[in-house]
LODOGU-629056 format. One record per residue (C-alpha): x, z, y negated; chain; residue number from 1. Coordinates in Angstrom, 3 decimals, always signed. Each point is the difference from the previous one (the first is absolute). Layout:
BEGIN
x,z,y,cadena,num
X,Z,Y,A,NUM .
...
***
This chain:
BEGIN
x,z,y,cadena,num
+0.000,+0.000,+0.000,A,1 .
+1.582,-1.379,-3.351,A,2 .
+0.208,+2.940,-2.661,A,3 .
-2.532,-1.711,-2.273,A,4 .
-2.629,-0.349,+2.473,A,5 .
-2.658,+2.458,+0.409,A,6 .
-0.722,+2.167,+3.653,A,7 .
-2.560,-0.742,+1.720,A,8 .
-2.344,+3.553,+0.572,A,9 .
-1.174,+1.060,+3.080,A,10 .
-3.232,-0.885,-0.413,A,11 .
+0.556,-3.541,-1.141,A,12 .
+2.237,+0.101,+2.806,A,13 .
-2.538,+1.030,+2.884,A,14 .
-2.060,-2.510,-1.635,A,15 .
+1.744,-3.284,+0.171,A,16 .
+1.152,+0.897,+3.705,A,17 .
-3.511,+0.630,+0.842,A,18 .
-0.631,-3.705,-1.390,A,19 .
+2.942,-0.919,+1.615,A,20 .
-1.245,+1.086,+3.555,A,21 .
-3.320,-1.382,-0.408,A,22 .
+1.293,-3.484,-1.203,A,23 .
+3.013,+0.167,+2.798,A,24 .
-2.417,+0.193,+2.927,A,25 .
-2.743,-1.862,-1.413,A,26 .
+2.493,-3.029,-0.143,A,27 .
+0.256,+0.221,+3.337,A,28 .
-3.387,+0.480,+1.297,A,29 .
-0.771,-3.353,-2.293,A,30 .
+2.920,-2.099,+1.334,A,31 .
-1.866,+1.070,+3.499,A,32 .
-3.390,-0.940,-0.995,A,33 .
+1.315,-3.492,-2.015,A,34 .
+1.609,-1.017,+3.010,A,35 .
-2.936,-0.054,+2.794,A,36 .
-1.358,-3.461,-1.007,A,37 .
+3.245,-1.183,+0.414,A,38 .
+1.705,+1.715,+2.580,A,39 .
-2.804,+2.178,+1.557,A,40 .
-0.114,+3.797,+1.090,A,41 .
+2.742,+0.824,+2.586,A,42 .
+2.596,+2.766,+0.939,A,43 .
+2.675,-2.568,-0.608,A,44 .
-1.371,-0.490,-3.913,A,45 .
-0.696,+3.009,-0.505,A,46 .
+3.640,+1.495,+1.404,A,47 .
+1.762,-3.136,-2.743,A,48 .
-1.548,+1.292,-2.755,A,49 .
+0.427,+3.526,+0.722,A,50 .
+3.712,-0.501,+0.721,A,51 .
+0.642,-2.120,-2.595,A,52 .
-1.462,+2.645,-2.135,A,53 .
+1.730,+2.806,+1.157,A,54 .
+3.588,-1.836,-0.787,A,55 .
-0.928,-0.672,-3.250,A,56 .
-0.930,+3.984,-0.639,A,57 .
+3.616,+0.726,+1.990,A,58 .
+2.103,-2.274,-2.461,A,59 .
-2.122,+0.945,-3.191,A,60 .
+0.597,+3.665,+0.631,A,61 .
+4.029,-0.713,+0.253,A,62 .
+0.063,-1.850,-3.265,A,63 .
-2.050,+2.698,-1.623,A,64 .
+2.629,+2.382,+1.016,A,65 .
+2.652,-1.989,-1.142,A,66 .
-1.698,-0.886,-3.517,A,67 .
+1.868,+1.851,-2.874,A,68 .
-1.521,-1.809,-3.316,A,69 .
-3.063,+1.010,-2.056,A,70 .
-3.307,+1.496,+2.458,A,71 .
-2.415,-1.468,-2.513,A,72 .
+1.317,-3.267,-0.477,A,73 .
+0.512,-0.803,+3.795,A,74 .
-2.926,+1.530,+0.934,A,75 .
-2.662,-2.067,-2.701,A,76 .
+1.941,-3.488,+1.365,A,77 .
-0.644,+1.237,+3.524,A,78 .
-3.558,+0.893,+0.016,A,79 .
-0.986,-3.205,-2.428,A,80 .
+2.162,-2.450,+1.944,A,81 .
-1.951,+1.848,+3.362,A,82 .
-2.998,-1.184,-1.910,A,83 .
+0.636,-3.440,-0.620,A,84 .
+1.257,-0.761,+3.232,A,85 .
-2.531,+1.554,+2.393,A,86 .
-2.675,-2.177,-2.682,A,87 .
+1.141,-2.955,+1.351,A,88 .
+1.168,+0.416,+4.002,A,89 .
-2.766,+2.364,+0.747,A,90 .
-2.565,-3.096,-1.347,A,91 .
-1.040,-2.766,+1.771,A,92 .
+2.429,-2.295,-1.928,A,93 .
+2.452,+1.600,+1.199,A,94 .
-0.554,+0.592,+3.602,A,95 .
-0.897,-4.119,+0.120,A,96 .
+3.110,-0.690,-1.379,A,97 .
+1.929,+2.402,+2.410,A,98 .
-1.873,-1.867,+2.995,A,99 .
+0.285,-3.126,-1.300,A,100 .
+3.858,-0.154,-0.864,A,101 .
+0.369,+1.497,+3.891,A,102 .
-2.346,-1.818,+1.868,A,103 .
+2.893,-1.635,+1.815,A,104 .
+0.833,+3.374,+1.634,A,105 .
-1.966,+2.048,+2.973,A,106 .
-2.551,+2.216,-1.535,A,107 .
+1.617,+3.391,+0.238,A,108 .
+3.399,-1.328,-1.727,A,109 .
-3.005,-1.109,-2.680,A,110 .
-0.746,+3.735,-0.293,A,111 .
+3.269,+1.338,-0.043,A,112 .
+1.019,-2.331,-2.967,A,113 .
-3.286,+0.611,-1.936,A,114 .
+0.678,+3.957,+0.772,A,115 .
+3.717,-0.085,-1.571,A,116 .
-1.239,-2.057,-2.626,A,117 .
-3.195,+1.348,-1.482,A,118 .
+0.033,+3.791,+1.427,A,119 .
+3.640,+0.976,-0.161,A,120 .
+0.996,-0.527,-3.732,A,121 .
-3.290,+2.361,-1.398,A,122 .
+0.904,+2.431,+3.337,A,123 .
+3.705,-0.162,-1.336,A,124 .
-0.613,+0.701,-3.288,A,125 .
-2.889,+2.662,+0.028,A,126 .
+2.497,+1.860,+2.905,A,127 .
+2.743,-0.051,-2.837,A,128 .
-2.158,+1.331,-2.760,A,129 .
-0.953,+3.064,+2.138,A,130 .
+4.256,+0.922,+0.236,A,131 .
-0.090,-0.338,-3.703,A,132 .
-2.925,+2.474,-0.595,A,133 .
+1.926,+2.524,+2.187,A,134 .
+1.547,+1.433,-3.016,A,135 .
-3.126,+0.447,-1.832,A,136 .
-1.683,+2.734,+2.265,A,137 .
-0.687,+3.525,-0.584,A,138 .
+2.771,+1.774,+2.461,A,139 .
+3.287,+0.925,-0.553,A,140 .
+1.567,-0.965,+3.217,A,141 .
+0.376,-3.550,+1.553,A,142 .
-1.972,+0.914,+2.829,A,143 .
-2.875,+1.187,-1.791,A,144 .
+0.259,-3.419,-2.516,A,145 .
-0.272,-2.393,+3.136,A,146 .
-2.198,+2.082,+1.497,A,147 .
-2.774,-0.237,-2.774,A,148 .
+0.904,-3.428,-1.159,A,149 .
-0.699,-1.060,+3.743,A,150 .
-2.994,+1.993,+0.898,A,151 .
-1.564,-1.207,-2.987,A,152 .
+0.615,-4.039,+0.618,A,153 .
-0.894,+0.666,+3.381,A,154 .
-3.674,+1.615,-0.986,A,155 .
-0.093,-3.255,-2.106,A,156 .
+0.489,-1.774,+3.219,A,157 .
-3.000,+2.075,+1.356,A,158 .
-2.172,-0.945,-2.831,A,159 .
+1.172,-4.067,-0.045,A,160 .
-0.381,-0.422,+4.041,A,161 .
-3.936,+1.350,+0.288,A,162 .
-1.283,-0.964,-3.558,A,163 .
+1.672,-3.562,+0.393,A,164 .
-0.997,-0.165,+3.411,A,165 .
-3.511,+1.438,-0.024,A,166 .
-1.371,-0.261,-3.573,A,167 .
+1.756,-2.682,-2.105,A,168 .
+0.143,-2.976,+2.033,A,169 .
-2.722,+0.965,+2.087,A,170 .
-2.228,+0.024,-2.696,A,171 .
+1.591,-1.599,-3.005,A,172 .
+1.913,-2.425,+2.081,A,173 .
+3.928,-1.088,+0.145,A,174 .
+0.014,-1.804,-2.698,A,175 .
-1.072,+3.656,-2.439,A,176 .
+2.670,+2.191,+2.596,A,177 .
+2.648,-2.271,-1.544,A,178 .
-0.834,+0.207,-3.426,A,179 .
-0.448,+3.042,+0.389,A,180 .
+3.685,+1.265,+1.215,A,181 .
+1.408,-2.695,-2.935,A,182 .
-1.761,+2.113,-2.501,A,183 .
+1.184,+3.762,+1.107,A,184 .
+3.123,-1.310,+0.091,A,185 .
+0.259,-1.644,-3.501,A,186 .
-1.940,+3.080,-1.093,A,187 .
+2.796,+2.378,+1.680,A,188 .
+2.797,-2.559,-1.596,A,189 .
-1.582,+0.675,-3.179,A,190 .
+0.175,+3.898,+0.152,A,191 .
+3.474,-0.290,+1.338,A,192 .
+2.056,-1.708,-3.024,A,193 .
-0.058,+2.166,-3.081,A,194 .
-0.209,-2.821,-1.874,A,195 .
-1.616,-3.513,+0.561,A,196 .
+1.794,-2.248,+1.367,A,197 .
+0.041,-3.631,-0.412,A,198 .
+0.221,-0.645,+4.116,A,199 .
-3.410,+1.985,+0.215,A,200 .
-1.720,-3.016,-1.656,A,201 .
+1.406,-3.242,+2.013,A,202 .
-0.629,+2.232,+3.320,A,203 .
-3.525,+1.147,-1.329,A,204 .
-0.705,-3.856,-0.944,A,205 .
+0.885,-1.631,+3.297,A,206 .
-1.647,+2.606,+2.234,A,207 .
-3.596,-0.684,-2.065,A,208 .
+0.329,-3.354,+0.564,A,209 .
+0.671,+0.302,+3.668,A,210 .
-2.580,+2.923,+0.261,A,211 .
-2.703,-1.726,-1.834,A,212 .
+0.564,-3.730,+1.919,A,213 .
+0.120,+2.097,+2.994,A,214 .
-3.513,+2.084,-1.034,A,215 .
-1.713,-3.908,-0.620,A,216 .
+1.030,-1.550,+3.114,A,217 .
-1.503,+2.565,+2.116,A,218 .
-3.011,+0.255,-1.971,A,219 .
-0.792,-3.779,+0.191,A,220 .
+1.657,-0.252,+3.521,A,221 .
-1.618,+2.605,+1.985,A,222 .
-3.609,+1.612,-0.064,A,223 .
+1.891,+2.931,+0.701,A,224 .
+3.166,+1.374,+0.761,A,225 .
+0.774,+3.385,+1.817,A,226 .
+2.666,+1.772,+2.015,A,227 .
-0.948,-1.824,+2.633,A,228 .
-0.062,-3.433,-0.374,A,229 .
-0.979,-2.719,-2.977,A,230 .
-3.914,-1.457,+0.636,A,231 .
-0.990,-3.658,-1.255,A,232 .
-2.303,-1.978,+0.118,A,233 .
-0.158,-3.710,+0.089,A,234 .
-2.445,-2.763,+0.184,A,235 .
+1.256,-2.874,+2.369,A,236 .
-1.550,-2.641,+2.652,A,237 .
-3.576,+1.135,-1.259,A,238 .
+0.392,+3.578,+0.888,A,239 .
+1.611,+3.266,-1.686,A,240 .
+3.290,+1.484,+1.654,A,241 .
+1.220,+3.081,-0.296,A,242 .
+3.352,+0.176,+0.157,A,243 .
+1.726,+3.798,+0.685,A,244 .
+4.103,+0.015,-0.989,A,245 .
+0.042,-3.982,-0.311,A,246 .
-1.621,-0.345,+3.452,A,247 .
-3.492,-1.749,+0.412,A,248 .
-1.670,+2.751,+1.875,A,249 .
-3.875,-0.790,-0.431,A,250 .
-2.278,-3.261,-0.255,A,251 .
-3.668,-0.060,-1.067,A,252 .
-1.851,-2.890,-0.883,A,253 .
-3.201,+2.052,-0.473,A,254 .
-1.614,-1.173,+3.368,A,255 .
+2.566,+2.400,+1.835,A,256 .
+2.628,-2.718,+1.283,A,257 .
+3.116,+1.867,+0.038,A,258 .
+3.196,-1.354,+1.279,A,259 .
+0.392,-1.856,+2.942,A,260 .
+1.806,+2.551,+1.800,A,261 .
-2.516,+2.748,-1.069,A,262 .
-3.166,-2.342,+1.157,A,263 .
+2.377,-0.623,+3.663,A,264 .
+0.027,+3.948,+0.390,A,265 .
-3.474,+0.607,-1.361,A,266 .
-1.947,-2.713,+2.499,A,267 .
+1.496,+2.229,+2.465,A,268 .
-1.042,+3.373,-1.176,A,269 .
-3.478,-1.182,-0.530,A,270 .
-0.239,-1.740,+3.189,A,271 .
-0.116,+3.026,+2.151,A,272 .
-3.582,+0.852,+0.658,A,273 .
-1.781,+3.430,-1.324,A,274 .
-0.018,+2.768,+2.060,A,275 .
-0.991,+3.206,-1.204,A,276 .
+0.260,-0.688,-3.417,A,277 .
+1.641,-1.999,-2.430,A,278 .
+4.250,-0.626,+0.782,A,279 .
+2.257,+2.088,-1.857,A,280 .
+3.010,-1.584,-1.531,A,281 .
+3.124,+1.139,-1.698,A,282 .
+2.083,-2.132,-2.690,A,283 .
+3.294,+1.076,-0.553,A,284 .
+1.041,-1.828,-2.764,A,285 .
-3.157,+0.036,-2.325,A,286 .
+0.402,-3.218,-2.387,A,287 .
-2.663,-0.544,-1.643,A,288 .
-2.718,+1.384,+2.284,A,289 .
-0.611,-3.572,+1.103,A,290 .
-0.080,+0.749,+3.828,A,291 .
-3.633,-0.109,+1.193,A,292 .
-0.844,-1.782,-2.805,A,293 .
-3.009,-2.936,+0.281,A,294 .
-0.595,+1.934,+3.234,A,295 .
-3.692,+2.360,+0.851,A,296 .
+1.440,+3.314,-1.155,A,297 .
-2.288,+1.619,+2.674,A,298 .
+2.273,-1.488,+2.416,A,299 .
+3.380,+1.999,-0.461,A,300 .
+0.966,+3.338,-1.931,A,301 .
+3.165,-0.592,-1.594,A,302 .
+2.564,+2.390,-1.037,A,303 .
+2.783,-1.458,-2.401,A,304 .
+3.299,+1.632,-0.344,A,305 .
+3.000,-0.810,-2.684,A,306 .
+2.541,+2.940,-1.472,A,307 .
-1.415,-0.896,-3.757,A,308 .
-2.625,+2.052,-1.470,A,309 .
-1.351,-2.483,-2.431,A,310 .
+0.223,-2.447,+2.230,A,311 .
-3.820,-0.062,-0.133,A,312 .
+0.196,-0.339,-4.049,A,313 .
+1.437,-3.477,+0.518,A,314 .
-2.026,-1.188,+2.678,A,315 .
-2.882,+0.696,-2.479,A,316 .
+1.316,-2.411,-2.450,A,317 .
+0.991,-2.408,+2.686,A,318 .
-3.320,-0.236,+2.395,A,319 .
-2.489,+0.450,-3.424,A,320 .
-3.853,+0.427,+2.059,A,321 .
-0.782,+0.627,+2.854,A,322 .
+2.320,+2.518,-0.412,A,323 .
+2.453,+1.290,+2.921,A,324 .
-1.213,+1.547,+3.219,A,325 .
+0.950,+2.323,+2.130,A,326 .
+2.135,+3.425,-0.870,A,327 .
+3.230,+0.175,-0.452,A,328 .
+2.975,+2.882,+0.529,A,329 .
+2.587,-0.255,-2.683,A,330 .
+3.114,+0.493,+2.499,A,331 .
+2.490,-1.246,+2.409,A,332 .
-1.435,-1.389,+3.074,A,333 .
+2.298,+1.667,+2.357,A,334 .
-1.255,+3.445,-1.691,A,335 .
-3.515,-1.197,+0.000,A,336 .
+0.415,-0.690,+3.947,A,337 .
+1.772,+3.282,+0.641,A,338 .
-2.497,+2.195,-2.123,A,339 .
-3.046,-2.276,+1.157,A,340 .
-0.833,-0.025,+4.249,A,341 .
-3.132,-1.840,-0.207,A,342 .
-0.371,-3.060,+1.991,A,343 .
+0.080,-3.717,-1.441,A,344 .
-1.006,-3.599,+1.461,A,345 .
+2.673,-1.141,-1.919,A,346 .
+2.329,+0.491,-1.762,A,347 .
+1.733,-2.192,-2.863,A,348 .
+3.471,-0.319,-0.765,A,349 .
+0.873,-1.657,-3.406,A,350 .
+1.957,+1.997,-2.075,A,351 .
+3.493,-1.010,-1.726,A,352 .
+2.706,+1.238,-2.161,A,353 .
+0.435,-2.896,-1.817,A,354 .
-0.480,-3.867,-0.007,A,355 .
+0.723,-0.167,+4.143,A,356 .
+1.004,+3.050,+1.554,A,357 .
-1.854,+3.008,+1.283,A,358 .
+1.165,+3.361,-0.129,A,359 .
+2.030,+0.806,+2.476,A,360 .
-1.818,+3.245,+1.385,A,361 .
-3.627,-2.272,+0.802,A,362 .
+1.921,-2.292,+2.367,A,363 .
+1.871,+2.596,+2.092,A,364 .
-0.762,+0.362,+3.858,A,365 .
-0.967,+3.831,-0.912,A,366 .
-2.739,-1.624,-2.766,A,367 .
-1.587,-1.870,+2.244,A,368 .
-0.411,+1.644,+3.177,A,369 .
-1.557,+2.904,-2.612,A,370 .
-2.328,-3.124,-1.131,A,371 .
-0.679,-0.636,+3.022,A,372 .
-1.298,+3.823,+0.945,A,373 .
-2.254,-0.725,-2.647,A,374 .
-1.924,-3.013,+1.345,A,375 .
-3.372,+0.486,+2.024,A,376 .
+0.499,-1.414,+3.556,A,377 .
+0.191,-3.581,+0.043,A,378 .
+0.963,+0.048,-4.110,A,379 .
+2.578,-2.417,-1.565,A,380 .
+3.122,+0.479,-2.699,A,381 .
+0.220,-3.190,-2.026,A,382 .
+3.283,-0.051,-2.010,A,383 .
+0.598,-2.429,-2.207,A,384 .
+3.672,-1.606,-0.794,A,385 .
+1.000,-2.141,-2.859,A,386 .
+2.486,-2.230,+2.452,A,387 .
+2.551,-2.982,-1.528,A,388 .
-0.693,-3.098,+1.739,A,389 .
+2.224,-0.128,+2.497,A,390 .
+0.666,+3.338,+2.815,A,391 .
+2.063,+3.025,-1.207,A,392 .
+1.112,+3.354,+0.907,A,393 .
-2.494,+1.573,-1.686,A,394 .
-3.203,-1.255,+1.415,A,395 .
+1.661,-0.055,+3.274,A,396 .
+1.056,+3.750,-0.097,A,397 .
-3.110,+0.977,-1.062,A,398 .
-1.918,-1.820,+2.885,A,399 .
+2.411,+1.505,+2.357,A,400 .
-1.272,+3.238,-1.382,A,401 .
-3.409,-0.487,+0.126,A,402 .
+0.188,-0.574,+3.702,A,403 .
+1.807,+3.256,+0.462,A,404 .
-3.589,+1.279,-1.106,A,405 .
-2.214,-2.310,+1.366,A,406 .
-0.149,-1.956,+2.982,A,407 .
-2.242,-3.165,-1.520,A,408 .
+1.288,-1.373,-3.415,A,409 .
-1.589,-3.418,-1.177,A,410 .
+1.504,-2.169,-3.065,A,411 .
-1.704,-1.559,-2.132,A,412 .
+1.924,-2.330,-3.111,A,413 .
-2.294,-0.984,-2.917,A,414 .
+0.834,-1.794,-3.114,A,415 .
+2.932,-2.682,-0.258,A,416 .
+2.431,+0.963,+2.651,A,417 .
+2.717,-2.500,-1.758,A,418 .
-0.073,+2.570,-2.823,A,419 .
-0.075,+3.657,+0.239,A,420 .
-3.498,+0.922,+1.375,A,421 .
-1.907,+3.119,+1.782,A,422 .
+1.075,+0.632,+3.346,A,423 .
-2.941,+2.172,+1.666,A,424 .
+0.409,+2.631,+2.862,A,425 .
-3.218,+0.706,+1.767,A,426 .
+1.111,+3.010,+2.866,A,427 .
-3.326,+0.893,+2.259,A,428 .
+0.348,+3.909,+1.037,A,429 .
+0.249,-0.098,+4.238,A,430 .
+0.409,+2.247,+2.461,A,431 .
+3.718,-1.949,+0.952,A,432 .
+0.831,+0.859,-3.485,A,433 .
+4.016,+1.781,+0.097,A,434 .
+0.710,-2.130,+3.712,A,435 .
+3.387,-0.949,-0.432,A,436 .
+0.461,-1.184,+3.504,A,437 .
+1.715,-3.214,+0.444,A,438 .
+0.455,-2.086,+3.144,A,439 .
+3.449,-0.602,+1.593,A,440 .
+1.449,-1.604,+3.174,A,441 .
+0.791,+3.023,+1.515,A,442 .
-4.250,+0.934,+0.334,A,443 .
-2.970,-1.707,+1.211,A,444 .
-2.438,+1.451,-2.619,A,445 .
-0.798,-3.261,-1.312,A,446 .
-1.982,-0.540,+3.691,A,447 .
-1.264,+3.905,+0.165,A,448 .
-1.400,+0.145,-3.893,A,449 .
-1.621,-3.880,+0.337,A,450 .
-3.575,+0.064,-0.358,A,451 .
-2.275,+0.221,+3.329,A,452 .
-0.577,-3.037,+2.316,A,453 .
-3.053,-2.047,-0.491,A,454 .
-2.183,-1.461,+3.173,A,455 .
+0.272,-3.577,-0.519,A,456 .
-3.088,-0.139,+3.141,A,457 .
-0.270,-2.098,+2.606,A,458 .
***
């Protein structure tokens, strides 16, 4: 600290940490949520980021500790330069241009670029201003400075994971988290210089501009944005699509006509004959409410499942009247199956992470052989695959493991198969379900297990 410069107090001191903590975290929890239309929802994303983060706090807290010029000064260029680049790689702009300028690479090196790029530098520089506000607590001894400088970033972390998380982009959407963190932080690089400083205003100027393009794009993008996922809506071959994270998850053309995948799996569900009532289905993957749609709703009871709660809000918009049917549980569908032990006549498959992939925990051998204790006798899973057009390791590893559960798996390909298209899994629940006997030269099982003779006559 330069001998013209001013100290910091205590309390102005607990106070830009505490903004500090909540903007550190909520960085990260945005660079997580900006990243699923592009890169999905996986351990593999999730553990980049993270990692990438945690570097960037490791060498920000050496240079703080090395630092030996003026606290104010450092500090004010830290938190507005924090500002002004989070404004632009946390937006949309910037994660397109991250993806774009990679696209040559495999998607997690994507990740790993876009996580040194736009979450290191404002983890870097928010770990280095929390060194530098070491001096400025209350206690005499060092241990009692790092302690409270510390412990009161980290109860800013607190505050930025759960109100980022669960309030701000849930309900104001990612755009409004963003802006949000850019303005603490410019605030907090206001209150830190003694004086203003001309670097406040070029900092303040380009994160607006990136905030406020960033704001307008998802308000004329999206119907609605949440922590979830970004909803659309689009009007295209005479029908209305909903499209969920950039993927075109729901069709209606008001006389119910969804896609051709959903109408494959649907002829099927309503082609089994009333028994005791009407069928009951489960949708894992909710859409737009579509499934069932254009069908006698005294024919099937149909609960939808998806991990967003307003999920329903933008189905609203999207389906107009009749409005949806059906209930829904605002969850993951492996917690809805282990919470939930009623019996279904089938069950539907279609969630995803992103564009293609589903997450990895639905398409487990554990998953399904707990979907399968869920379906009535004689019940069907239906899973449905976005496939490339020609064979992979994917589809193929996941057919593998649907047999592991089931002993009689149909396919079913609909759409353009030259192009990516819907691969369909249609597994019937048996009572040869979990046989994993094979035949072998060394046996005559083939002859023993063969079906019984059949009198020809006379």
């Amino acid at each position: 600290m330069t001998a013209a410069e001013t100290r910091i107090g205590p309390r102005g001191a607990t106070a830009l940490l505490l903004v500090e903590g909540y903007c550190s975290l909520a960085v990260e929890m945005i660079a997580l949520r900006v990243l699923v239309p592009v890169a999905g929802q996986s351990v593999g994303v999730t553990g980049i980021v993270v990692t990438a983060f945690l570097a960037a706090l490791a060498l920000g807290y050496r240079s703080g500790g090395r630092f030996a010029g003026g606290v104010r000064e450092k500090l004010g260029w830290n938190l507005a330069a924090a500002a002004a680049w989070s404004a632009f790689w946390l937006s949309r702009f910037g994660v397109a241009l991250a993806f774009d300028a990679t696209g040559w690479m495999p998607p997690l090196w994507q990740v790993a670029v876009y996580a040194v790029l736009g979450v290191g530098p404002p983890a870097f520089l928010l770990a280095e201003s929390v060194v530098l506000l070491v001096g400025s607590a209350a206690r005499a001894t060092a241990s009692g400075k790092a302690g409270g400088a510390f412990s009161a970033s980290t109860l800013g972390n607190v505050a930025g994971g759960l109100l980022t998380a669960l309030v701000v982009m849930q309900h104001l959407g990612v755009a409004a988290a963003v802006a949000l963190v850019c303005g603490l932080l410019l605030l907090a690089a206001l209150g830190a210089w003694d004086r203003l400083d001309w670097r406040l205003w070029p900092a303040a100027a380009a994160a607006a501009l990136a905030c406020g393009a960033n704001l307008a794009a998802e308000r004329n993008d999206y119907v609605l944005a949440t922590a979830h996922a970004d909803y659309a809506v689009e009007d295209a071959d005479g029908a209305r699509h909903l499209r969920v994270n950039g993927q075109n998850a729901s069709r209606e053309d008001g006389a119910g006509i969804g896609h051709p995948y959903i109408e494959w799996i649907e002829d099927r569900v309503y082609g089994r004959a009333l028994r005791d009532g009407p069928l009951r289905v489960l949708v894992v993957g909710a859409g737009g409410f579509t499934f069932g749609r254009g069908r006698p709703e005294r024919l099937a009871e149909i609960v939808y499942v998806d991990v967003d709660p307003r999920l329903g809000e933008a189905a609203d918009l999207f389906l107009g009247s009749p409005p949806r049917s059906g209930t829904y549980a605002a969850m993951d569908g492996r917690a809805y199956l282990l919470r939930h032990e009623e019996a279904f006549d089938a069950v539907v498959l279609d969630a995803f992470a992103d564009r293609t992939t589903m997450p990895a925990h639905l398409v487990t051998r554990e998953f399904f052989a707990l979907a399968r204790s869920r379906l009535a006798a004689g019940g069907t899973l239906y899973l449905n695959l976005i496939a490339p057009p020609r064979p992979e390791r994917l589809a193929a590893r996941i057919e593998r493991t649907l047999r592991s559960a089931f002993a009689w798996c149909r396919t079913h390909a609909a759409g353009n198969t030259a192009r990516w298209h819907n691969l369909v899994f249609a597994c019937a629940r048996s009572e040869l379900d979990g046989d994993a006997a094979v035949y072998s030269d060394g046996g005559a099982r083939g002859e023993t297990d063969g079906p019984p003779r059949v009198d020809a006559g006379p």
